[in-house]
Each structure stands twice: as structure tokens, then as C-alpha cells.
FIVEXDREN-821911 format. One line per field, with one value per residue: x, y, z of N, C-alpha, C in turn; residue number from 1; residue in three letters. Coordinates in nm, 3 decimals, always signed. Example, Ala and Ser with C-alpha at 12.3 -4.5 7.8 and 13.67 -1.06 7.14 Angstrom:
<pts>
nc1 = c(+1.319	+1.285)
nc2 = c(-0.569	-0.225)
nc3 = c(+0.780	+0.708)
cac1 = c(+1.230	+1.367)
cac2 = c(-0.450	-0.106)
cac3 = c(+0.780	+0.714)
cc1 = c(+1.320	+1.290)
cc2 = c(-0.330	+0.003)
cc3 = c(+0.780	+0.787)
num = c(1	2)
residuo = c(ala	ser)
</pts>
This chain:
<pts>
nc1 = c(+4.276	+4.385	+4.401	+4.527	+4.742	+4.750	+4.693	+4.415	+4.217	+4.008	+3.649	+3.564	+3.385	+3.282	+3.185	+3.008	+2.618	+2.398	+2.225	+2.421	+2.614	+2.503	+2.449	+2.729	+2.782	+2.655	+2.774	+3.003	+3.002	+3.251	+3.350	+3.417	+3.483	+3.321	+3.041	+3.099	+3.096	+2.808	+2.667	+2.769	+2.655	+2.369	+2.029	+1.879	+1.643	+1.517	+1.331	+1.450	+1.530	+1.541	+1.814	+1.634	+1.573	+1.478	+1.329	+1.019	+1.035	+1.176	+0.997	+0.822	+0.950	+0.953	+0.752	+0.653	+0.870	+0.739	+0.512	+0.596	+0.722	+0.478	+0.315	+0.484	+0.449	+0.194	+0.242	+0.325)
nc2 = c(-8.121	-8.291	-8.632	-8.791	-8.763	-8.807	-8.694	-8.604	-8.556	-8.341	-8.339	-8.304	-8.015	-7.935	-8.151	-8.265	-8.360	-8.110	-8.201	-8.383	-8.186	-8.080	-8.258	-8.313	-8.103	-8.102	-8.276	-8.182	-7.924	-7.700	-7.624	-7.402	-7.385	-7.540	-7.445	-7.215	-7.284	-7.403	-7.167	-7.018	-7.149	-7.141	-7.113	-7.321	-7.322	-7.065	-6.751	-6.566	-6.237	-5.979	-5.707	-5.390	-5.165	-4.964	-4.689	-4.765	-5.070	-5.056	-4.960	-5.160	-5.426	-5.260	-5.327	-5.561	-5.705	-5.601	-5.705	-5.950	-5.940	-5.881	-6.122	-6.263	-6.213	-6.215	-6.483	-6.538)
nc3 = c(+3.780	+4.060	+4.204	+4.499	+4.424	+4.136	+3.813	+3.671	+3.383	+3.235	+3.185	+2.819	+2.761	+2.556	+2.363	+2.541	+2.633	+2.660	+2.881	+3.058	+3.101	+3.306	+3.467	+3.564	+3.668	+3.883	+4.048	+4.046	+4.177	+4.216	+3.985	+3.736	+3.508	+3.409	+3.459	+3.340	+3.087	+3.028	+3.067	+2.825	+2.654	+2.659	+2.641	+2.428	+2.345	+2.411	+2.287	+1.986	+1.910	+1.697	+1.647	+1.739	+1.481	+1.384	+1.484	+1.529	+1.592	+1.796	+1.979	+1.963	+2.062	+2.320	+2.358	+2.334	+2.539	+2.821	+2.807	+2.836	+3.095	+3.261	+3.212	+3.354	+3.650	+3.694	+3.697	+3.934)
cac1 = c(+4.232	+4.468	+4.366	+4.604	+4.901	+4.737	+4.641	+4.302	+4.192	+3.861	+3.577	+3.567	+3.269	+3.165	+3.105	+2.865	+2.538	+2.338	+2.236	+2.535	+2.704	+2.379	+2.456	+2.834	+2.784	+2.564	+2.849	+3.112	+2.964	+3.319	+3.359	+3.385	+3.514	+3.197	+2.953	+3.080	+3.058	+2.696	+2.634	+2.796	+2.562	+2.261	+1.900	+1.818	+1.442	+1.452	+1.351	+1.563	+1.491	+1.616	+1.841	+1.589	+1.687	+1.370	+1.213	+0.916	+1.135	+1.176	+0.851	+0.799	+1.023	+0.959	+0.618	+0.697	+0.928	+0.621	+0.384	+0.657	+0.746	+0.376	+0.246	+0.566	+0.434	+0.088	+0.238	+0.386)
cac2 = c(-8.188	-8.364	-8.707	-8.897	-8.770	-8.868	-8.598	-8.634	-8.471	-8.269	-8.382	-8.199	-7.969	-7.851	-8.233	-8.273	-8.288	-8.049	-8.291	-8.440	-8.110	-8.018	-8.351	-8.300	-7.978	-8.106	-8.310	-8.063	-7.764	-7.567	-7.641	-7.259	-7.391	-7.617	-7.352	-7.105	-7.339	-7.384	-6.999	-6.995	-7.230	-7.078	-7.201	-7.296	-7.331	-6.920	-6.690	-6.465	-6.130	-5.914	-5.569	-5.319	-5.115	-4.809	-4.613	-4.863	-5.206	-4.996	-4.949	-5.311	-5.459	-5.264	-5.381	-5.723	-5.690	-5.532	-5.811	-6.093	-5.904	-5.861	-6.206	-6.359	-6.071	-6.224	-6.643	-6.537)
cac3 = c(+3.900	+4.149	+4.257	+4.585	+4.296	+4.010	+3.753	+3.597	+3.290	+3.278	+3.021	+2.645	+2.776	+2.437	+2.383	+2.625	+2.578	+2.783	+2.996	+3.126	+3.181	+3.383	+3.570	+3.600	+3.744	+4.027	+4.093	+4.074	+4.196	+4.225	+3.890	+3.733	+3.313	+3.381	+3.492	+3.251	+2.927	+3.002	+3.045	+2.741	+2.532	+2.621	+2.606	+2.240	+2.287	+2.427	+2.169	+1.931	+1.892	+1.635	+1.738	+1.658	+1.321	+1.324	+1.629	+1.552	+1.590	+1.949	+2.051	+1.924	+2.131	+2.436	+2.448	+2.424	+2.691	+2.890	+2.831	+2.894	+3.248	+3.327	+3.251	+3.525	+3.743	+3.707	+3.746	+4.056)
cc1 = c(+4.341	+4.365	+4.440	+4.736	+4.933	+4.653	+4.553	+4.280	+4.018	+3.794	+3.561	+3.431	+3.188	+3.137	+3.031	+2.752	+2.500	+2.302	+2.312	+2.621	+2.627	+2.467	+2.637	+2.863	+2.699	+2.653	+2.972	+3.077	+3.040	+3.351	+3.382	+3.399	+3.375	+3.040	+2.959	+3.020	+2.860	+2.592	+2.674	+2.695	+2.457	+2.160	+1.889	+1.672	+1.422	+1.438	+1.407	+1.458	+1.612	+1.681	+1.722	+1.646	+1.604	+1.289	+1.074	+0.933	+1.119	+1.112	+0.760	+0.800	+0.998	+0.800	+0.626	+0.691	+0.809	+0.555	+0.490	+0.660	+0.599	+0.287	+0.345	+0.520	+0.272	+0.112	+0.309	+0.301)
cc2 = c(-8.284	-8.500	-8.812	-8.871	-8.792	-8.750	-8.682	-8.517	-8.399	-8.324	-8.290	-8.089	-7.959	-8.002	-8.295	-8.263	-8.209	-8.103	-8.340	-8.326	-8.066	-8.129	-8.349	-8.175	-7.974	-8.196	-8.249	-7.937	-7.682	-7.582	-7.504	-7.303	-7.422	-7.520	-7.231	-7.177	-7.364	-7.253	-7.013	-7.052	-7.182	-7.128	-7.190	-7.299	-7.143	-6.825	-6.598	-6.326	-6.066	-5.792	-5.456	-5.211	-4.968	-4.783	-4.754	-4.950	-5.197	-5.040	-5.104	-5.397	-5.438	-5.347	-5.510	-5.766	-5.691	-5.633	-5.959	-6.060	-5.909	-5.994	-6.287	-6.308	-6.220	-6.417	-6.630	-6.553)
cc3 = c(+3.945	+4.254	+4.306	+4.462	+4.185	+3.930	+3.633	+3.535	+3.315	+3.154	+2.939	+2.708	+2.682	+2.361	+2.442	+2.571	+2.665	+2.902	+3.049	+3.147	+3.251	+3.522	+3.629	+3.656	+3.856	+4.066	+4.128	+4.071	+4.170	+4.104	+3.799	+3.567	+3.326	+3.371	+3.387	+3.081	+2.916	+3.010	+2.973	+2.597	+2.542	+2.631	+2.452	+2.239	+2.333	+2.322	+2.130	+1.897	+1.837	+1.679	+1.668	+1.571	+1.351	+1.512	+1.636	+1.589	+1.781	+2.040	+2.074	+2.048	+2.283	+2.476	+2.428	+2.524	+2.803	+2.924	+2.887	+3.047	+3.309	+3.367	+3.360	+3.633	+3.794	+3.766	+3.898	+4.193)
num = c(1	2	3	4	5	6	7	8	9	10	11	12	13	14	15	16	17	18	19	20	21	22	23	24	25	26	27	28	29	30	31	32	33	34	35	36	37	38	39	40	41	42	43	44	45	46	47	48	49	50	51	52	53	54	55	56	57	58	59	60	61	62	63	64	65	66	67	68	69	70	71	72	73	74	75	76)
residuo = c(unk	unk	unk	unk	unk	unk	unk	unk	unk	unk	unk	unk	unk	unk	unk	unk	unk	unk	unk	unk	unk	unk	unk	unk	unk	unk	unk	unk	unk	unk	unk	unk	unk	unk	unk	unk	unk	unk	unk	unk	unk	unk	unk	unk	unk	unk	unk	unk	unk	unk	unk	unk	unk	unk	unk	unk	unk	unk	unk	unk	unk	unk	unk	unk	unk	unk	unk	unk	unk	unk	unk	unk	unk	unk	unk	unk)
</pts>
């Protein structure tokens, strides 16, 4: 970043907490390191799902899927 001739550094992103790169990215929208490092971190409260291993794991899985898509279907 260039400021009146004066070069400013960018903040550590990956010390951030989530919140303050939330808030430094509503300040610097064109921001693109900023925007990607928090696509990069992820939600930690969303849940993990294993790769399925057996045809059943599959079938598992898709119906999950199914019921998660149906009840947004239904909050909409």
C-alpha cells in the first residue's frame, strides 16, 4: 500500500482474530490477500464430515446432504 509516498505495511492476517479481519475487510473491501485469508480459515463451528470409505458412507452422506438442502428449502 502507497500512502502520499509513504509505504505502509499490511497487517499479519493469520494473526488476526476473525473478527478484526471481518472488520478490516469492511474497511478495505479491494483488499484480495485479506478476502482470501479468510476463505482460507474457514468456519470452525461448520461441521466435518468424513470422505466416505463404503457404498453405505455414500448413501449416508447423500442423505444428509438431502435433509440439510431441504430444511433451507423449507427456512426460506
Amino acid at each position: 500500500m502507497v500512502n502520499r509516498g509513504l509505504t505502509m505495511t499490511k497487517p499479519d492476517f493469520s494473526r488476526m482474530t476473525r473478527q478484526d479481519l471481518r472488520a478490516y475487510i469492511l474497511v478495505h473491501r479491494d483488499d484480495d490477500e485479506a478476502i482470501e485469508a479468510v476463505i482460507k480459515r474457514g468456519d470452525p463451528n461448520s461441521p466435518k464430515y468424513r470422505f466416505p470409505q463404503t457404498d453405505e458412507d455414500l448413501r449416508e452422506m447423500e442423505a444428509s446432504l438431502k435433509r440439510k438442502l431441504e430444511s433451507r428449502r423449507e427456512a426460506i
